[in-house]
C-alpha positions as CSV (number, residue, x, y, z in Angstrom):
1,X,-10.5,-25.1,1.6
2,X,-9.0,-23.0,-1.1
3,X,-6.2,-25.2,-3.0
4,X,-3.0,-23.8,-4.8
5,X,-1.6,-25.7,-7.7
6,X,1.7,-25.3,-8.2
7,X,3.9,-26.9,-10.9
8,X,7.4,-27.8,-9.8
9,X,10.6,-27.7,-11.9
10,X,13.2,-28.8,-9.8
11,X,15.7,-28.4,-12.7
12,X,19.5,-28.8,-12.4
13,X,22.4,-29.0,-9.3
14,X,21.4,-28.0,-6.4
15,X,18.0,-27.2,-7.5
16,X,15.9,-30.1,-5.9
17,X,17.7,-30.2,-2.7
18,X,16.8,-26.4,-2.1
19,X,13.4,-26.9,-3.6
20,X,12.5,-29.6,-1.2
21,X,13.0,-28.0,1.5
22,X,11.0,-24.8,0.0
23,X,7.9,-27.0,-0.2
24,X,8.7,-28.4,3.4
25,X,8.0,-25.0,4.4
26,X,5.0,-23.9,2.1
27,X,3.3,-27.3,3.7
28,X,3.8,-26.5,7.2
29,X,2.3,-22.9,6.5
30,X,-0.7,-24.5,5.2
31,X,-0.6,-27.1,7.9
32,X,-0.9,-24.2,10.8
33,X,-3.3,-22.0,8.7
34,X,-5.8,-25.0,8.0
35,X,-7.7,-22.8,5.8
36,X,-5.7,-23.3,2.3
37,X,-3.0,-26.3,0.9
38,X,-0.8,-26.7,-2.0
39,X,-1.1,-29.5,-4.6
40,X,2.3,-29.8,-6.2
41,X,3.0,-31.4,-9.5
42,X,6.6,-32.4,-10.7
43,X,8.2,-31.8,-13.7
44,X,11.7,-33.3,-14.7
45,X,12.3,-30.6,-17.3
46,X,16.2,-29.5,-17.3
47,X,19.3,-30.5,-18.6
48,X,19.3,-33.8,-17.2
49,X,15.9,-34.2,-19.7
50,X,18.0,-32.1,-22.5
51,X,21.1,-34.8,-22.3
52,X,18.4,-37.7,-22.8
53,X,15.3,-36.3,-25.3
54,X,17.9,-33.4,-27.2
55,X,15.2,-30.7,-25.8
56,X,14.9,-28.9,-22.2
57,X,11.2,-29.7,-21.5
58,X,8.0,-31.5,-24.0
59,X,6.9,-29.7,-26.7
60,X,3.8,-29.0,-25.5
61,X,5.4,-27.7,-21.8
62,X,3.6,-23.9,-21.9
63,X,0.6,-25.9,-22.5
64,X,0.8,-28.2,-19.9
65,X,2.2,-25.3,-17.1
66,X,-0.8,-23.4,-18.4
67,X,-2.9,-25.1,-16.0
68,X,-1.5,-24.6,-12.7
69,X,-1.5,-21.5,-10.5
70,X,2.1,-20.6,-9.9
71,X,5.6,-22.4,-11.4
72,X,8.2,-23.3,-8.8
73,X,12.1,-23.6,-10.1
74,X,14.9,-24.8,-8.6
75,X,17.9,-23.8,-11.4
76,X,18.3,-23.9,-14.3
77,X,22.5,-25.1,-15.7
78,X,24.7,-27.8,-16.0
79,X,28.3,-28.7,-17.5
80,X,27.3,-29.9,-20.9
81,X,24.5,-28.3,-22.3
82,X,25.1,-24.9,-23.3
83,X,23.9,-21.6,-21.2
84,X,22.4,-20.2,-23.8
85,X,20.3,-23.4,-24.3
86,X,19.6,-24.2,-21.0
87,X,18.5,-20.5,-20.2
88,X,16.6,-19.9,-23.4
89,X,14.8,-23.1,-23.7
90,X,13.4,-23.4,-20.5
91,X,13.6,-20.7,-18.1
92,X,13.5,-17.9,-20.7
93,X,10.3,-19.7,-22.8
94,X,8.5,-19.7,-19.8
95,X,9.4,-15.9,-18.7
96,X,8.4,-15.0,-22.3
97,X,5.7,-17.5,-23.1
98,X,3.8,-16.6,-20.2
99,X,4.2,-13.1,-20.3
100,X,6.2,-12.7,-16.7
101,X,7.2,-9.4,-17.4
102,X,7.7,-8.3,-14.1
103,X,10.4,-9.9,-11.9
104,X,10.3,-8.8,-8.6
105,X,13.8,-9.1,-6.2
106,X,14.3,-7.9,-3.1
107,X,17.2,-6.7,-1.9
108,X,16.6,-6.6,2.2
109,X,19.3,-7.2,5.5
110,X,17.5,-9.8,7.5
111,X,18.1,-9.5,11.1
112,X,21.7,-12.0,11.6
113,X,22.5,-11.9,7.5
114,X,25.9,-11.1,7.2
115,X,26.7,-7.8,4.9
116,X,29.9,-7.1,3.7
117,X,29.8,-3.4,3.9
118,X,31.4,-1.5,7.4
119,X,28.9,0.7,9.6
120,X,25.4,0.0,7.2
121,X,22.5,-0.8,9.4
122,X,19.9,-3.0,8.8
123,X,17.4,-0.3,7.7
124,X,20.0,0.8,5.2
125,X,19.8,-2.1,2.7
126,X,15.7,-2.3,2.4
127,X,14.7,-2.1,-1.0
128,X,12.7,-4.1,-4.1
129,X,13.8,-4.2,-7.6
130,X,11.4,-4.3,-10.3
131,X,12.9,-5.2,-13.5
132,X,11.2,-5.3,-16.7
133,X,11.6,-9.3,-17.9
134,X,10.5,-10.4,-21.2
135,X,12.2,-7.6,-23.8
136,X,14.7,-5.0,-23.8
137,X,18.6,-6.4,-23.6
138,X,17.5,-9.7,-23.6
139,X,14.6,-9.9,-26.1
140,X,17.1,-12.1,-28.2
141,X,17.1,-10.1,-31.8
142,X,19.7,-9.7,-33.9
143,X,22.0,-11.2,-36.1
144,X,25.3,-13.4,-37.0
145,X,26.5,-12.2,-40.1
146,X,30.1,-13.8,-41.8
147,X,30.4,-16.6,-39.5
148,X,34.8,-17.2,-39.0
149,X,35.4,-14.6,-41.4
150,X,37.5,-11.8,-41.2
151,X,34.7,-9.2,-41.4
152,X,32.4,-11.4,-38.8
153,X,30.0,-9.5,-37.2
154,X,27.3,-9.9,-35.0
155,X,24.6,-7.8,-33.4
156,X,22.8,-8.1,-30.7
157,X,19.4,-6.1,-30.3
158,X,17.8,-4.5,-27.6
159,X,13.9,-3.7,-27.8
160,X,11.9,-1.3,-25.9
161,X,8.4,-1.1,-26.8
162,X,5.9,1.5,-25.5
163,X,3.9,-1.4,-24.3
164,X,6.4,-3.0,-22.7
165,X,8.7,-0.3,-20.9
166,X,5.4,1.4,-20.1
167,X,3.8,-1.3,-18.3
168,X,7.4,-2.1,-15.7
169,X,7.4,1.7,-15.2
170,X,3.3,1.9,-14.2
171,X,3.7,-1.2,-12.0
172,X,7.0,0.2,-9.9
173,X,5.0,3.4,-9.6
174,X,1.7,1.7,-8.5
175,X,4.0,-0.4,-5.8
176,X,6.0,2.8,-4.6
177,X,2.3,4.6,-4.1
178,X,0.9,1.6,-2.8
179,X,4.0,1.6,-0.1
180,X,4.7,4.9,0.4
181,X,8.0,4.8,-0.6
182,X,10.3,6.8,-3.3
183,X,10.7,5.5,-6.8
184,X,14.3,5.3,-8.7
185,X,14.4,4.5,-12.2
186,X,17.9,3.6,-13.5
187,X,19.2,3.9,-17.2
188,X,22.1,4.5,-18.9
189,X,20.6,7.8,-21.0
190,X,24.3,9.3,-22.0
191,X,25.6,6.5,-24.1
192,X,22.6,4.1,-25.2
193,X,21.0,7.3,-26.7
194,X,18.0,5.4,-28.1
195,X,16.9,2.9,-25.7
196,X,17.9,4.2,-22.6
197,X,16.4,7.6,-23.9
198,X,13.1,6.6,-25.0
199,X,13.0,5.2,-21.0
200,X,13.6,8.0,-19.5
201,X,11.3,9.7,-21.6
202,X,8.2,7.3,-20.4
203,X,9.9,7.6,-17.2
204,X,8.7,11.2,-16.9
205,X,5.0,10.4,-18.8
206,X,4.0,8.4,-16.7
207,X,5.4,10.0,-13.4
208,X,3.1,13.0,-14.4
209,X,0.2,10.7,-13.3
210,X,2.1,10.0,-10.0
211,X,2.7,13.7,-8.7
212,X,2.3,11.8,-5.0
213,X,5.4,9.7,-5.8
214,X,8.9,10.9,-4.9
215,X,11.2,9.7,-7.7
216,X,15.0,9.6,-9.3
217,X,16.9,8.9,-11.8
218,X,20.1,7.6,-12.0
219,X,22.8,6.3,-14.7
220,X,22.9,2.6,-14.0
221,X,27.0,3.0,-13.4
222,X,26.5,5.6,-10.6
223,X,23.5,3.8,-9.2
224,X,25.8,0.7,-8.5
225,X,28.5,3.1,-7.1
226,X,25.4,4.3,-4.3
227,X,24.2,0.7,-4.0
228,X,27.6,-0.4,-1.9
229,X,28.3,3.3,-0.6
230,X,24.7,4.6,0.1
231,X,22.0,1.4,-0.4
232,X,19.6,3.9,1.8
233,X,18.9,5.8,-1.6
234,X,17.1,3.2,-2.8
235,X,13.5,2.2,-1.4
236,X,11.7,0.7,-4.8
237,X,14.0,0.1,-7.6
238,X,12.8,0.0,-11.8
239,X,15.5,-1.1,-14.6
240,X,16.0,-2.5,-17.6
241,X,16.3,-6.4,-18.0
242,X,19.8,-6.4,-18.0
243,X,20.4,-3.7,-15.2
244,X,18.4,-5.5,-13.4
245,X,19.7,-8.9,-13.6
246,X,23.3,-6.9,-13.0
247,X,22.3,-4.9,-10.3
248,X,20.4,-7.1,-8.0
249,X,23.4,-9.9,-7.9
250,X,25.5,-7.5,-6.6
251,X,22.4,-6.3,-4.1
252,X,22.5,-10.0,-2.6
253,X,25.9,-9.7,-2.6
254,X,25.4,-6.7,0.0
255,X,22.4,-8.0,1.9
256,X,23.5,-11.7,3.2
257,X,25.3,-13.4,0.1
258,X,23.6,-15.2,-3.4
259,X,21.9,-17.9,-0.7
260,X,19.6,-15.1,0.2
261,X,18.9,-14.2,-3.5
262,X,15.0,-14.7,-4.4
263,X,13.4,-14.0,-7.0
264,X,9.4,-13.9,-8.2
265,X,8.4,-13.0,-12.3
266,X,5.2,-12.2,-12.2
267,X,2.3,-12.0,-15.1
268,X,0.0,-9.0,-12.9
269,X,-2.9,-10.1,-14.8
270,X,-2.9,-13.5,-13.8
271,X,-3.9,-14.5,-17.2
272,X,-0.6,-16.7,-17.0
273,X,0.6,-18.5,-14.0
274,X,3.7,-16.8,-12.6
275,X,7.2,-18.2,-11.5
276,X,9.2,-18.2,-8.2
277,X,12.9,-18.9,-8.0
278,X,16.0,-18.9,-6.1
279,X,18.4,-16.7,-8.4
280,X,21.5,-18.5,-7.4
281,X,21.9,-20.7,-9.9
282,X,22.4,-24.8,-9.8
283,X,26.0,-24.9,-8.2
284,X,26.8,-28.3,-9.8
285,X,30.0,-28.2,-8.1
286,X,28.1,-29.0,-4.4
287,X,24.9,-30.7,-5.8
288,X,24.0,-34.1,-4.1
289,X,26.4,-33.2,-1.3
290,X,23.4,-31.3,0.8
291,X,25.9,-28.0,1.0
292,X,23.4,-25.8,-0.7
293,X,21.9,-23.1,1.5
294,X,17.6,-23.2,0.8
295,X,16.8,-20.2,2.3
296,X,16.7,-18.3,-1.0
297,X,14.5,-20.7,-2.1
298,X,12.4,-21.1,1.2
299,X,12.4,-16.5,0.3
300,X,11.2,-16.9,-3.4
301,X,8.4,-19.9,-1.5
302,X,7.5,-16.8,0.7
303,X,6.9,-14.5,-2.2
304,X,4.4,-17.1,-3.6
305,X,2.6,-17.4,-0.5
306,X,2.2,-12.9,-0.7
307,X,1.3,-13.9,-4.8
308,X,-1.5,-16.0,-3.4
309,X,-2.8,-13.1,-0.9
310,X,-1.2,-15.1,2.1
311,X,1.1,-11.8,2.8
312,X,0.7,-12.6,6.6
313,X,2.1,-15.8,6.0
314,X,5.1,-14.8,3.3
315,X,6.0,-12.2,6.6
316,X,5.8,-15.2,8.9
317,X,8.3,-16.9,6.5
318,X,10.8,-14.6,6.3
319,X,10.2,-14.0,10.4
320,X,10.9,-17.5,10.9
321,X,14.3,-17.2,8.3
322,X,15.6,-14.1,10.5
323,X,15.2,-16.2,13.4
324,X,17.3,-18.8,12.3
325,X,20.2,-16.4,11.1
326,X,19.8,-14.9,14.7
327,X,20.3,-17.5,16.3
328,X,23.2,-18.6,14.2
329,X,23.2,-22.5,15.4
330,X,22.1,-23.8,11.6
331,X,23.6,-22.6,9.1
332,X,25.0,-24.3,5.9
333,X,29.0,-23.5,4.9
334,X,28.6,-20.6,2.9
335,X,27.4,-18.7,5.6
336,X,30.2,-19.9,8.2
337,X,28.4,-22.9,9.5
338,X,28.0,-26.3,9.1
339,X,24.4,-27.6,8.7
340,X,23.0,-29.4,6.2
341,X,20.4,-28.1,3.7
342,X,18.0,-30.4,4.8
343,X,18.8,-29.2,8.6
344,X,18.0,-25.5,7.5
345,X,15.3,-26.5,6.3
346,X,13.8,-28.5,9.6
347,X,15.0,-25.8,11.5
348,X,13.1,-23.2,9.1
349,X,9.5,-25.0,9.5
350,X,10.1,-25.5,13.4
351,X,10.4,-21.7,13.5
352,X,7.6,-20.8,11.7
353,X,4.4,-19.4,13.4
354,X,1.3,-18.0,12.8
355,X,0.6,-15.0,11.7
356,X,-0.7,-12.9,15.1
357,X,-4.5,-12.3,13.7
């Protein structure tokens, strides 16, 4: 029997009510298959542990996440600690310190999601973002300079390596070959004329190796424009790190809401273990009240299970979530009903099947 170890951070909020029932559901896949299982460990790293030891997780926290498989996180945020601590001390280290730098979204109407947009059908709003996650906008460079003086400036740095824009690029054109399906790299060329320049440019290199791949290019403001009034122009997706983390929240915004959002940051080489999340932050405001919708969570839980080579059962996952917004009887508040997350998530497992061999 093969075993998956999987480190769990529950975090902050909402985050271990929606994690919870996540694992409730990777169990009950391994249940029906028989053939694998999961072995989780949990962590109380968050800002819970950052109010009580003055740091977000132990010192030695890469090391000791080194040794499992895959990372699971709830959220990551709560009143009190700063963002910029709670994001760069915990989720951030482990994007960077494990060398995730691919974060995978995808931006899909499931069958019974509700979508905001009039006349767009369900094969409309079909598409994966692949966003380059350990550099560029958020590589955090720069500098404060005349701190509350009248001349105060600061600067904030983006860098684009060769290495690093290179290898996003090669891995969304490997995908769209893999899938069939048209490539659209988006930039902002006109006014960042350095970054967004020097993407483009590798953009176009490495597209010459690709001649089978159908591809665009679009300025990041016009491609949000086409993601509300033509999301059909968009099959796979590459960006920036902070186009990316822009442009998919307003993609769940179009394809069922934030409580759909998932989220997967991958190291390809597997020399690190990657990290699955829902991307809908903690919600403090309904944590402990069981108001939190799971099924992003139960979504990024799918995208481990594909991470592991179980694709049949990450489709069975998601199957089982599109038959639950179908039939409409369990939902939490924020999508118009009034289930609890723990019911979403019983009604989740009893849904799920296995995979037709």
């Amino acid at each position: 029997m093969t075993i998956y170890k999987v480190a769990v951070i529950p975090g902050d909020g909402i985050g271990p009510e929606v994690i919870a029932e996540g694992i409730k559901v990777l169990n009950r896949a391994a249940e029906l298959d028989g053939r694998f299982r999961f072995e989780f460990t949990h962590f109380p790293w968050g800002c819970e542990y950052y109010a009580n030891n003055g740091k977000m997780m132990d010192d030695d926290g890469l090391e000791q996440l080194s040794r499992f498989q895959a990372i699971y996180l709830g959220a990551v945020g709560y009143p009190g600690v700063p963002d910029h601590i709670s994001l760069w001390d915990l989720l951030l280290k482990i994007r960077k310190g494990f060398d995730q730098y691919v974060n995978l979204r995808p931006i899909t109407l499931l069958k019974g999601a509700p979508c905001p947009l009039h006349n767009v059908s369900r094969e409309q709003i079909d598409m994966l973002v692949i966003r380059e996650n350990t550099e560029g906008e958020y590589a955090g460079a720069g500098d404060w300079l005349f701190p509350g003086q009248e001349h105060e400036v600061v600067l904030q740095t983006g860098v684009f390596s060769r290495k690093g824009t290179e290898r996003i690029i090669r891995y969304a054109y490997e995908v769209a070959r893999a899938t069939g399906k048209t490539l659209t790299s988006i930039s902002k060329a006109n006014a960042l004329n350095y970054s967004m320049v020097f993407w483009d440019q590798i953009f176009a290199e490495v597209g010459k190796e690709y001649p089978d791949v159908q591809t665009t290019s679009y300025l990041v403001d016009a491609a949000s424009m086409f993601f509300v009034k033509q999301p059909e122009r968009f099959q796979i997706v590459v960006t920036s790190n902070l186009f990316g983390d822009i442009l998919t929240d307003l993609g769940a915004a179009i394809a069922g809401g934030m409580g759909l959002a998932a989220g997967a940051n991958i190291n390809p080489e597997r020399t690190y273990p990657s990290m699955f999340e829902p991307i809908h932050g903690s919600a403090p405001d309904i944590a402990g009240k069981g108001l939190a919708n799971p099924l992003a969570a139960v979504w990024s839980a799918s995208q481990m299970l594909d991470f592991f080579g179980q694709e049949e059962w990450g489709k069975a996952v998601l199957q089982a979530i599109e038959d639950m917004l179908v039939e409409a009887d369990t939902l939490t508040p924020d999508m118009g009903g009034t289930a609890s997350t723990r019911e979403v998530g019983d009604k989740v497992t009893s849904l799920l099947r296995s995979p037709v061999k």
